[in-house]
C-alpha positions as CSV (number, residue, x, y, z in Angstrom):
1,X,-18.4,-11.3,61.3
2,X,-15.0,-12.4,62.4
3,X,-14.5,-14.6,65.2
4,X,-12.1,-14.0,68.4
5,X,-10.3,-17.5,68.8
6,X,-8.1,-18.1,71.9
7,X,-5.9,-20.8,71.2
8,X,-3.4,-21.6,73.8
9,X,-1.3,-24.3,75.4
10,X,-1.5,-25.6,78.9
11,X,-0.9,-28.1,81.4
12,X,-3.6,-30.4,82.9
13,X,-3.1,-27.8,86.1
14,X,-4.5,-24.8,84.1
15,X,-1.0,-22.9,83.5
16,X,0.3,-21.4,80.4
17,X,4.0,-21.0,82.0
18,X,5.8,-21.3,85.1
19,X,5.9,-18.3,87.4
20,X,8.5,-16.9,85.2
21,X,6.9,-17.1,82.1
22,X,8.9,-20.0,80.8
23,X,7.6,-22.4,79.0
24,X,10.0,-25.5,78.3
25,X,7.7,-28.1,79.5
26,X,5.4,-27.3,76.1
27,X,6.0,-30.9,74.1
28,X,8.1,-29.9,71.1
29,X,8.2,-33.3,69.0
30,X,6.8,-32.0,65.9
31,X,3.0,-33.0,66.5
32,X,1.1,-30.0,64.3
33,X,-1.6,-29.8,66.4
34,X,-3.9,-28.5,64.1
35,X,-1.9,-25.6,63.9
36,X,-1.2,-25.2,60.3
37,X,-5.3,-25.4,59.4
38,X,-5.6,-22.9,62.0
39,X,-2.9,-20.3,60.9
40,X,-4.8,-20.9,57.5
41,X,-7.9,-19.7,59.6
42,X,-6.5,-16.2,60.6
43,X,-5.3,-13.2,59.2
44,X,-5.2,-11.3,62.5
45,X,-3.6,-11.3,66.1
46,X,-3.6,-10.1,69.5
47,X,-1.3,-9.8,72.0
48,X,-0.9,-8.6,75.7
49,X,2.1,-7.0,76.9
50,X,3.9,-9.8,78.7
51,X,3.0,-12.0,75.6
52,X,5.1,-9.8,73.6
53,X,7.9,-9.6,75.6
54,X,8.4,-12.9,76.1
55,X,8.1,-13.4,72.4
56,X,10.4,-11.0,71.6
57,X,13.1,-11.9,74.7
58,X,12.8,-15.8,73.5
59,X,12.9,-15.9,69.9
60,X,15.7,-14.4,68.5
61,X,16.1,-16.7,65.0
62,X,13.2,-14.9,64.5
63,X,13.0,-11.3,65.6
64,X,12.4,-8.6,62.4
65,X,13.1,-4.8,62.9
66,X,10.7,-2.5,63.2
67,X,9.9,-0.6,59.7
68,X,9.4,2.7,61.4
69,X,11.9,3.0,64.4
70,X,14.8,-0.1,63.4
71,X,14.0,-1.6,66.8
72,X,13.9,-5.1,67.2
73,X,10.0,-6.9,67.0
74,X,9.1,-9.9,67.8
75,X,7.5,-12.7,65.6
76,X,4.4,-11.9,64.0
77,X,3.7,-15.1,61.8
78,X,2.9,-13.1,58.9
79,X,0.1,-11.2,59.6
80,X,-1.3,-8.2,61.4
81,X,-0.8,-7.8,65.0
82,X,-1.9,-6.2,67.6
83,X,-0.1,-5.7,71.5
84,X,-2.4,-4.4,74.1
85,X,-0.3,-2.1,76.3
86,X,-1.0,1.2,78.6
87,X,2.9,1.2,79.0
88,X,4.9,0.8,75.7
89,X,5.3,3.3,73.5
90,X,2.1,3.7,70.9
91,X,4.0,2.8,67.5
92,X,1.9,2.3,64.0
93,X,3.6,0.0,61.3
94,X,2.6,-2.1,58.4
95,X,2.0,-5.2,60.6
96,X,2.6,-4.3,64.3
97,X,0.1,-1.7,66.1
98,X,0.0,-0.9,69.9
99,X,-3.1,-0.3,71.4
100,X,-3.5,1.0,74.7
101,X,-6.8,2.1,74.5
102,X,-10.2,-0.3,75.5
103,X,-9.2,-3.9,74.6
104,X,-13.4,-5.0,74.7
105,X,-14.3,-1.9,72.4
106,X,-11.2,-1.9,69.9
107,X,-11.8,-6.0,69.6
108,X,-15.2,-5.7,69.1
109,X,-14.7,-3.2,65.9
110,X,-11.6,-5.0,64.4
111,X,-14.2,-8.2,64.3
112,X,-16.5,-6.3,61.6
113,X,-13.9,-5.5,59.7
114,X,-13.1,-7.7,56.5
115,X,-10.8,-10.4,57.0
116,X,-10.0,-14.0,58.0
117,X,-10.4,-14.7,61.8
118,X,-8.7,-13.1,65.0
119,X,-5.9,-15.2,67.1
120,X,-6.0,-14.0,70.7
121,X,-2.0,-15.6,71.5
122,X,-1.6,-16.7,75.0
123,X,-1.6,-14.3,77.5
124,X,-4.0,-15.2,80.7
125,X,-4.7,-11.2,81.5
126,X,-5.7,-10.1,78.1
127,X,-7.9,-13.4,77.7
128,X,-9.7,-12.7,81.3
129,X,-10.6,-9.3,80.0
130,X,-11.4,-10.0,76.2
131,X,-13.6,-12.7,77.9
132,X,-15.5,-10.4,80.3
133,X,-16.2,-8.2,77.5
134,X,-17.7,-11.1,75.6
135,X,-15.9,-10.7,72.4
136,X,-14.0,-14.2,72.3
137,X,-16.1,-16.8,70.5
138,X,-14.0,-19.7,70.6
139,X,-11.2,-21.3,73.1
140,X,-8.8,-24.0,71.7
141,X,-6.3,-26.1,74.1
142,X,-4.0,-27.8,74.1
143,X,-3.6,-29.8,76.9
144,X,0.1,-31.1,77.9
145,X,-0.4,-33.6,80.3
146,X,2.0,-32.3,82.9
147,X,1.3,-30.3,86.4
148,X,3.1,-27.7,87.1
149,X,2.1,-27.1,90.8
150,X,2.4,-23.1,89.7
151,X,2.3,-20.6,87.4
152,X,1.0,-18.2,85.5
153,X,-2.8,-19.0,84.8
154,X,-5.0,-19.8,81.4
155,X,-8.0,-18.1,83.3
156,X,-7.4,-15.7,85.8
157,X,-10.3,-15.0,88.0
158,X,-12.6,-13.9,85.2
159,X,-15.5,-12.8,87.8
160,X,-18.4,-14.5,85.5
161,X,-19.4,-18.0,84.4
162,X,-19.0,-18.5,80.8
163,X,-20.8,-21.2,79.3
164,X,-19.2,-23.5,76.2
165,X,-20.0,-26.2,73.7
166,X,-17.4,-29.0,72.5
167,X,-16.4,-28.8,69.1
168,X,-14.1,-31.0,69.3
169,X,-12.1,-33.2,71.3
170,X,-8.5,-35.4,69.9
171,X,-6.2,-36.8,71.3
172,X,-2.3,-37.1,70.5
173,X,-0.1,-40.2,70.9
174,X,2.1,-37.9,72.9
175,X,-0.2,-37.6,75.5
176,X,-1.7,-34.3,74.5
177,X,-5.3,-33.8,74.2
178,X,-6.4,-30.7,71.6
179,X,-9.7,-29.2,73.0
180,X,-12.2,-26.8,70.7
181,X,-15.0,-25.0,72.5
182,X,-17.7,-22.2,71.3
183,X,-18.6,-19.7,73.9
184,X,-22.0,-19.4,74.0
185,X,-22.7,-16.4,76.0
């Protein structure tokens, strides 16, 4: 079965952006972290809402059109994607789907379907509820050793203990430390 894997910057406060989603304070000095074994990992990912915006309103060297409507999508790294969303517009293409029906029972089928594992992208609300649904099985960081003070959180109240296991642990000469943990419950 595929695996669920949130993988996801932050600062040592527990933020994955400021209040207003930005997120300039991510170190951009060319350190892979890990990154291109785990896009190598994945075939598949998942999105909320505000994830997708953002995506779309800040990267526009890299914004494709849509190949049903023309209108302008936001990165997808090559692979299929999903945006969980009970307000845009349900649109089907090759690559990009919106779902807006129930995130925990839509994730759990897409993981017994063939394929290389599932990248839940950033995205603290979708996380809290993929979590409380039990269908993530693994949480990556990577911690930037900054404080923000603020901002929008990795964990919103999730309403449940969720018990891990170190994979792994590394650290960068930059300062940032990459964490791996399997969720055991």
């Amino acid at each position: 079965m595929r695996k669920v894997k949130y993988f996801v910057a932050n600062s040592l406060d527990n933020f994955i952006a400021r209040p207003d989603g930005s997120v300039e304070w991510l170190f951009n000095d060319g350190t892979d972290y890990g990154m291109k074994e785990f896009f190598a990992s994945i075939d598949t990912m998942l999105m909320g809402r505000k994830t997708y915006e953002f995506a779309l309103a800040h990267a526009p060297n890299r914004k494709r059109k849509s190949k049903k409507t023309g209108a302008k999508r936001a990165p997808n790294f090559g692979m299929r994607s999903y945006v969980f969303s009970r307000t845009l517009q349900p649109e089907a293409d090759a690559e990009l789907e919106i779902v807006s029906e129930d995130a925990g029972a839509f994730v759990r089928q897409l993981k017994t379907l063939a394929g290389k594992d599932i990248w839940l992208m950033g995205g603290g609300e979708l996380a809290k509820s993929l979590l409380a649904e039990n269908v993530v099985d693994e949480i990556g960081l990577n911690v930037h050793p900054v404080l923000l003070g603020r901002g929008i959180a990795l964990f919103p109240d999730i309403g449940k203990q969720i018990d891990l296991e170190l994979l792994e642990c590394k650290a960068h000469p930059n300062g940032c430390v990459q964490l791996s943990y399997r969720v055991k419950n």
